[in-house]
C-alpha positions as CSV (number, residue, x, y, z in Angstrom):
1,X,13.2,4.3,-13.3
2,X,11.5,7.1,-13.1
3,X,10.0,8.8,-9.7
4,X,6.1,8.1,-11.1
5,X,7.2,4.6,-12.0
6,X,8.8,4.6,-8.8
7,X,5.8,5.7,-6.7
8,X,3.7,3.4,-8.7
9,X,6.0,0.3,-7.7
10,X,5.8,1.1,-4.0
11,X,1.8,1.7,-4.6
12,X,1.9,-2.1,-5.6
13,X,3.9,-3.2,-2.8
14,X,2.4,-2.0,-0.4
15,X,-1.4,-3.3,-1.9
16,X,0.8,-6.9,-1.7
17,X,1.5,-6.5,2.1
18,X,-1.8,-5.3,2.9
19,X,-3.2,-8.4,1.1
20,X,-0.3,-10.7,3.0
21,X,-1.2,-9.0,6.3
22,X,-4.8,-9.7,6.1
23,X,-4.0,-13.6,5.2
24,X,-1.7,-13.7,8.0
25,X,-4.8,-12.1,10.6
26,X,-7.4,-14.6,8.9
27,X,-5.2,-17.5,9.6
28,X,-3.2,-17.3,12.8
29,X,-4.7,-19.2,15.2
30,X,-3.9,-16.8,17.8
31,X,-5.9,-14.3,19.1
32,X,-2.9,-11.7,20.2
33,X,-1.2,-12.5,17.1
34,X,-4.3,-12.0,14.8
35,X,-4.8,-8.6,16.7
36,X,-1.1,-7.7,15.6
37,X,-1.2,-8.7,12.1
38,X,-4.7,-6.5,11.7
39,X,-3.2,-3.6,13.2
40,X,0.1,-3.7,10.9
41,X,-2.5,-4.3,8.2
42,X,-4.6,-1.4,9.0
43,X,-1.3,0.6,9.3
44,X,-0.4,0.0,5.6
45,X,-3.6,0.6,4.1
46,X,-3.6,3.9,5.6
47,X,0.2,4.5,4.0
48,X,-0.9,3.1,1.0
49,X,-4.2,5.3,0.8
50,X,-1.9,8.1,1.1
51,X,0.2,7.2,-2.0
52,X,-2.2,6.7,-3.8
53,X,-3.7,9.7,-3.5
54,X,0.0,10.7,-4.7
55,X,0.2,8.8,-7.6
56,X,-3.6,10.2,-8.6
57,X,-2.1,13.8,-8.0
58,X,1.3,13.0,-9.8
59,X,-0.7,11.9,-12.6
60,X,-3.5,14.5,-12.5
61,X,-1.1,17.3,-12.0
62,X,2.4,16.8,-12.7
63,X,2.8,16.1,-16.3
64,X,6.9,15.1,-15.9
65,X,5.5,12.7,-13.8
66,X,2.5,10.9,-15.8
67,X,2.8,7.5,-17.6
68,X,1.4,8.4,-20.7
């Protein structure tokens, strides 16, 4: 694997435990446990913005990187 495809695949993890954590926060039925699941949620969208401004600089930039 290589380290674009890598970075890509954590890129899509992280989108599926964003999307997880804000199911969790929507359905807990309580309020402390709602306010912890939101805050882990908010948490990895901010990682996950960062990569993907990685990926979109890997890609822009860095032509060993690029999956074309």
């Amino acid at each position: 694997m290589t380290v674009g495809s890598s970075v890509k695949q954590t890129l899509a993890s992280l989108k599926g435990m964003e999307s997880q954590l804000s199911t969790f926060a929507l359905n807990s039925m309580e309020e402390e446990a709602q306010k912890h699941f939101h805050e882990a949620m908010v948490l990895v969208g901010e990682i996950k913005n960062d990569i993907q401004l990685r990926v979109y600089t890997m890609d822009r930039e860095e032509n060993e990187y690029s999956s074309s």
